[in-house]
N, C-alpha and C positions, 0 to 999 in steps of 0.2 A: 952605576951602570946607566947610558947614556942609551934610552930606545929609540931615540929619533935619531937621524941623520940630519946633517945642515940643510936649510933650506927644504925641509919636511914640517908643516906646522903641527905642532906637537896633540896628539889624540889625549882624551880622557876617559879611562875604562871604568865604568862599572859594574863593580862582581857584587857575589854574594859567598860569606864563607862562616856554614853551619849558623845559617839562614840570618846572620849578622849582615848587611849593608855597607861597603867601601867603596872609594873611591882611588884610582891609581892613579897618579899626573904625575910628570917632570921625575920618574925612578923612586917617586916613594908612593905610599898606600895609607889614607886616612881611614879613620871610622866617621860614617855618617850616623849607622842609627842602629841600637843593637835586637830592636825588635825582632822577633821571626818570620823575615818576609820568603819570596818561593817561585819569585820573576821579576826581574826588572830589567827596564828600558830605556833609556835616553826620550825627553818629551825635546826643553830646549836645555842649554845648557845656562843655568847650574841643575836642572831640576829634571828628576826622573820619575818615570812611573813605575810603582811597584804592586806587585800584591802578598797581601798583608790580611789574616784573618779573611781569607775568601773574598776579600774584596781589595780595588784597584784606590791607592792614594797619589798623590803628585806630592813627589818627596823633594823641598829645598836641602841640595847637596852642601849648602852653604854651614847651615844650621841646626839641622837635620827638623824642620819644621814641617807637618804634611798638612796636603788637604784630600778628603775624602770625597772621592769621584761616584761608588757605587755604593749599595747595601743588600745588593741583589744574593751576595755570597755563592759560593762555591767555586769562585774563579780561581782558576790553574795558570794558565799561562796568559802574555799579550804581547801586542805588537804596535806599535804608533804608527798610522798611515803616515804617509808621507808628506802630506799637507799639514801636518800637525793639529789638526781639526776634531778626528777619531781615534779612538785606540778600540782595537779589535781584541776581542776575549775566547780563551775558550772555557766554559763551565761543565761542571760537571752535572748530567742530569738525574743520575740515582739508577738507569736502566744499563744492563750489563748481561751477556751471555759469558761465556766461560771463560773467554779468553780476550774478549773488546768489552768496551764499557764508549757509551752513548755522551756526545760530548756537543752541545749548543754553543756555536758559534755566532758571536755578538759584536755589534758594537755601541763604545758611549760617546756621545760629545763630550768635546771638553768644557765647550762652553756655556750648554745649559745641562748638562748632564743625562739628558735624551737616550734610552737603550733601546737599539732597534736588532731583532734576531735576525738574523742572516739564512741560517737553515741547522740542520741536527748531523751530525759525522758520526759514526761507528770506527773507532781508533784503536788501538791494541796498547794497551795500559791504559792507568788512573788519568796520565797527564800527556798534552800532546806534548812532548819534552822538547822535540823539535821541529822548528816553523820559521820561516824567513817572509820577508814581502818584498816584493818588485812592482811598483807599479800600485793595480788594482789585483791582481794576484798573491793571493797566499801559497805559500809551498810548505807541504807539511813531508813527514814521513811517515811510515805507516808498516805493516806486515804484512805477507801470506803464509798459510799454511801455518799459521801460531797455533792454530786447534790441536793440529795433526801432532802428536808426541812420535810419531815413528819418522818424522821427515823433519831436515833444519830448515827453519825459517831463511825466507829472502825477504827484505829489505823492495820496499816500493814507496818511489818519489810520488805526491800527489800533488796537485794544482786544484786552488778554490775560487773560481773567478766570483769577487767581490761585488760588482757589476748585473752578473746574472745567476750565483749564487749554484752554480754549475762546477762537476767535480769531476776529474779524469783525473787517470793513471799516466806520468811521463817518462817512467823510468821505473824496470824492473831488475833487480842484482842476481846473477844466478847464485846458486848455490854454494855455499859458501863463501860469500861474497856481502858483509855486509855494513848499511851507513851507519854512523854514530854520531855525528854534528851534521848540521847544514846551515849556512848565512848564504849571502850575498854578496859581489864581489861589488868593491869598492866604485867602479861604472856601472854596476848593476845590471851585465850581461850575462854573467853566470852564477851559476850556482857553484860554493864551495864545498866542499866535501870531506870529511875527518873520515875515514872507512876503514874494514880492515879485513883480508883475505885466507882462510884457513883450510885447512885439510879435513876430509868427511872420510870417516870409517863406517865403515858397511858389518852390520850384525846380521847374523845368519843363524836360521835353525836347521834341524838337525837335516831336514830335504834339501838343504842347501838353497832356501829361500829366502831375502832380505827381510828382515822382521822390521831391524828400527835403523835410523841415522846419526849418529854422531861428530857434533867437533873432536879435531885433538887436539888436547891439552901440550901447548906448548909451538901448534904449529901455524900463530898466527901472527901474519906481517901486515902492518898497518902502512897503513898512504894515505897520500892526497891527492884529490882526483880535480876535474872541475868540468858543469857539466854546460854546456855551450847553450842558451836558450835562442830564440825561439825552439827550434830542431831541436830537443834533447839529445846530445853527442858527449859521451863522455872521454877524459881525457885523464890521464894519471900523470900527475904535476910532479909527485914525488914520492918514493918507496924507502919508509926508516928500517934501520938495523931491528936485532932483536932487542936490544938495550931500549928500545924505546919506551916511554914514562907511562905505559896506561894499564891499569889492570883491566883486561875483557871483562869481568864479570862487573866490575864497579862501571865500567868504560869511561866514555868522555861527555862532558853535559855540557852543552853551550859552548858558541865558536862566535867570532866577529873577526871582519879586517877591520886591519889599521890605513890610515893613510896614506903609509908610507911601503903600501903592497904585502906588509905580514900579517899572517894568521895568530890569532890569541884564541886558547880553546883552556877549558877546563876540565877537569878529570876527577874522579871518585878513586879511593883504593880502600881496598877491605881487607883487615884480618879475620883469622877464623877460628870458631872457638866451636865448642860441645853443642851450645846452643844457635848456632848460627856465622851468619857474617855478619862481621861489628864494623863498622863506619871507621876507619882510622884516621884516612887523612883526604885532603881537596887539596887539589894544585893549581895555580894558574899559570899558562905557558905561552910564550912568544916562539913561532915560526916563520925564519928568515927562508923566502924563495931564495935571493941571492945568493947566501952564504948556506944552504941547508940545515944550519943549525936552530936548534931547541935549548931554548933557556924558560928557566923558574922566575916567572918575576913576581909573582905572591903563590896566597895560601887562598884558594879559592874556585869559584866555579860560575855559569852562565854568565859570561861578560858579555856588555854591550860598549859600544865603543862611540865617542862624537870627538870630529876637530873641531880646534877652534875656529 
């Protein structure tokens, strides 16, 4: 299977699948390094930044040979400014109310290894799962109403200006209505969007008063949206069948374009047993604008993507 079109220079993805290290090129998928990493990034190519044991390495994709950037530990996610100069962190700081946990946002040189903190975010989960960058700008995601057990959460876009270390809301999803990836689009005017929209049922007590909110099981349709920056404007690029590949409760981890205008996102699915949900499987997917189709092109998840 041929992912590039002629005269398309051909992209190299890097996933991670059950925290193993690949690399996709030219329709096939190597192993680089089978350690337990838990984010990686494209620095230059051949060589990526990962994190690995709470802390950030420069992985040669070649050999799978690192070097070790931080020892500060606790790092979850990152991102490589665009100068290739810094890579931005978020750690975890140990402070946590019921439902957000406190998350320090950093960055290291690459060149002397230099960590400078940026400021403190209150996030909703352990990891910011997902963040993109434009520019000097971070965009993360984020939750409201996660407290509240009788109301479904929405889904809000955030912006970190890297610069002034300043934080606003750009986007809020109403109800029922929520993201599950976000990148950046290949000119780096919008924001992409992996989302997906479902039905609320209303529980009632006996005065006929809403007590709590719920999704329903089975009545959720996924799309893609794309959201216009400056102006945050959203726009729905595309609306799948119900056949489509993602379990909600596993959902979708990590998105990138390609350079040839498609979306690669990755996906969680869960079996369920007595004792829980068990981890079954990771997928990696290719989404054609043109053709509207979804293909499997590995076993995998959080891809990042570089041309040559």
């Amino acid at each position: 299977m041929c992912l590039y079109p002629l005269g398309v220079k051909a992209d190299t993805i890097a996933y991670l699948s059950y925290g193993k290290l690949w690399v996709y090129e030219a329709g096939k998928s190597r192993l680089v390094g089978d350690a337990q990493f838990v984010d990686v990034k494209w620095y230059k190519k051949p060589t990526v930044a990962a994190v690995h044991a709470g802390n950030i390495e420069l992985v040669d994709t070649t050999n799978g040979r690192s070097e070790k950037l931080t020892s500060i530990g606790n790092i979850r996610n990152i991102l490589v400014l665009p100068d290739k100069k810094k890579i931005v962190f978020s750690r975890l700081t140990g402070d946590a109310t019921e439902c957000a946990w406190q998350h320090e946002i950093c960055s290291v040189s690459i060149t002397d290894k230099k960590i400078t903190r940026i400021r403190k975010l209150w996030v909703v989960g352990d990891v910011v799962l997902e963040w993109t960058i434009i520019g000097d700008k971070v965009y993360y995601l984020s939750k409201i109403d996660a407290d509240d057990q009788l109301v479904v959460p929405r889904s809000v876009l955030m912006q970190l200006d890297l610069s002034t270390a300043k934080v606003k809301s750009l986007y809020t999803t109403k109800q029922g209505n929520e993201f599950l990836t976000i990148c950046r689009s290949w000119d780096q005017t919008k924001i992409v969007i992996l989302g997906y929209e479902f039905q609320i049922r209303f529980r009632y007590d006996r005065e006929n008063d809403v007590t709590y909110q719920e999704s329903v099981e089975g009545s959720e349709r996924f799309y893609i949206a794309q959201l216009k920056l400056p102006k945050p404007r959203l726009t729905i690029s595309h609306r799948f069948g119900q056949d489509f590949p993602v379990d909600r409760i596993g959902g979708a981890l990590g998105s990138c374009m390609l350079s040839d205008g498609s979306l690669v996102f990755g996906t969680r699915n869960f079996s369920y047993e007595d004792s829980g949900a068990v981890h079954e499987s990771s997928r990696l997917y290719r989404f054609s604008f043109e053709s509207g189709e979804t293909t499997q092109i590995a076993n995998g998840y959080r891809p990042d993507a570089i041309s040559e």
